[in-house]
N, C-alpha and C positions, 0 to 999 in steps of 0.2 A: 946600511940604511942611510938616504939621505938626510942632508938638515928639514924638510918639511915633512918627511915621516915620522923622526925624532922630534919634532915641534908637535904633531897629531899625535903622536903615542904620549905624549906627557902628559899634552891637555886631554884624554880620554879617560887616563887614570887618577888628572886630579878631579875631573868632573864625577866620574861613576860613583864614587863615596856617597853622594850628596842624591844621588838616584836608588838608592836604598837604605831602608832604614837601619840605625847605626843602633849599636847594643850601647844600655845609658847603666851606667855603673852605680848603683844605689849604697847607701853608708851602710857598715858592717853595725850597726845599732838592735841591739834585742830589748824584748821588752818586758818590763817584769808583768805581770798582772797585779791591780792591786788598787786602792783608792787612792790618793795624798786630798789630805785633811790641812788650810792653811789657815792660822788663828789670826783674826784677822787685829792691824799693829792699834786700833781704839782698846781691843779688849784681849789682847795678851798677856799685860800687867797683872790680870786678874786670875793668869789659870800656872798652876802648878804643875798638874798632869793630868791627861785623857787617855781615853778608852774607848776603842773607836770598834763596833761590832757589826758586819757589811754581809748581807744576806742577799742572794741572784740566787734563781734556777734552782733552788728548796736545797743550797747550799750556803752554811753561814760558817766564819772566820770571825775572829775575836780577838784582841790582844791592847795591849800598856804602848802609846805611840810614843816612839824617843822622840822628845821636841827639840827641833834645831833652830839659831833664827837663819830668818829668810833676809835675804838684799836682795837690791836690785842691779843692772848693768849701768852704768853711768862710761857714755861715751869719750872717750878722752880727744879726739880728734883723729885726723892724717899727717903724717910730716910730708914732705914736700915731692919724697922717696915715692909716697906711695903704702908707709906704713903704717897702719891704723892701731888704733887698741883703745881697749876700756878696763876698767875697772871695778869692781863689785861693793858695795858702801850699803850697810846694815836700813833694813825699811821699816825694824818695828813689829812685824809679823813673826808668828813661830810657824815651821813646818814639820809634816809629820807623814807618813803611809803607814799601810798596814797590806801588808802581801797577800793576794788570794790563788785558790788555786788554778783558779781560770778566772775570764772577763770576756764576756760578750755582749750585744746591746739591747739584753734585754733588761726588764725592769729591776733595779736594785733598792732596798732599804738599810740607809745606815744612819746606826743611833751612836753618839757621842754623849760619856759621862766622864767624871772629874772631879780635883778636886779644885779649889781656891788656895792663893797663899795663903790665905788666914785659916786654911783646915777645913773648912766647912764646904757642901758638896755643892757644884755646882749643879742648877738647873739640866736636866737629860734631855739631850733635843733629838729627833728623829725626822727625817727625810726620803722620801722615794721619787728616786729619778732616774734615766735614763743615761746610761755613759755615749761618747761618743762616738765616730769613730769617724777618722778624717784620712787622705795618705798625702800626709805631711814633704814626700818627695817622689810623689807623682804617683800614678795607678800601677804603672809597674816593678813598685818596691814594697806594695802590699799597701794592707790597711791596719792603721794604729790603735788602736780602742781605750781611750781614757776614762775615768771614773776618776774625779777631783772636786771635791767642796769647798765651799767657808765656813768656819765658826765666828761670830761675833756675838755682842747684847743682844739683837734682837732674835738668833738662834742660827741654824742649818740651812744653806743653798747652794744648788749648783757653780763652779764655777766655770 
């Protein structure tokens, strides 16, 4: 083969790639089903423990949420390299889930009770909303479905 065969056979098979669609590798990420409950950081001082009870589809889950606190990401910058990084610094907020058996988008009601540092029971808030469902890294890596609130003083909302 000469040099301008071997010049057109190269350039054929760097072009052809880009003339059919290329398989796009999605993250090995599973998903629990389930709500996360986040206190929000005005009035987490005030709670001790909750009890967060999540009813869909005339199927209800119940349980005691272990409270974690919540941070946020605080960017640290890039070095000069090209290396970036951040860092996680406490927000204030407590979080929590509670696992269900399934999740889909249709109508949900979750009630939160509790108690106070001082012992005494907190106000029971209850909510019905819709979880969502987004595909976080594109249509073909599927569709994600969340169900996630707030608690603060003024009570229970979507987040």
């Amino acid at each position: 083969m000469g040099r301008i065969g071997l010049a057109l056979t190269l350039a054929g098979t760097a072009l052809l790639p880009g003339c059919f669609p290329q398989e796009v590798a999605c993250p090995a990420i599973g998903q629990v089903a389930g709500v996360s409950l986040t206190v929000s950081a005005g009035y987490a001082g005030d709670v001790a423990s909750l009890r967060l009870k999540a009813c869909q589809d005339g199927v209800c889950s119940e349980g005691d949420l272990m409270l974690h606190p919540g941070a946020v990401s605080v960017d640290q910058g890039c070095s000069p390299d090209g290396v970036c990084s951040a860092t996680s610094s406490p927000d204030g907020t407590l979080l929590g889930s509670l696992e269900l058996p399934a999740l889909s988008e249709s109508p949900m009601e979750a009630t939160v009770s509790g108690t106070s540092r001082s012992g005494t029971a907190l106000p029971t808030r209850t909510l019905t909303f819709t979880p969502r469902g987004d595909y976080p890294y594109g249509e073909q890596c599927g569709r994600f479905i969340s169900a996630a609130v707030t608690l603060d003083g003024e009570g229970l909302r979507q987040r």
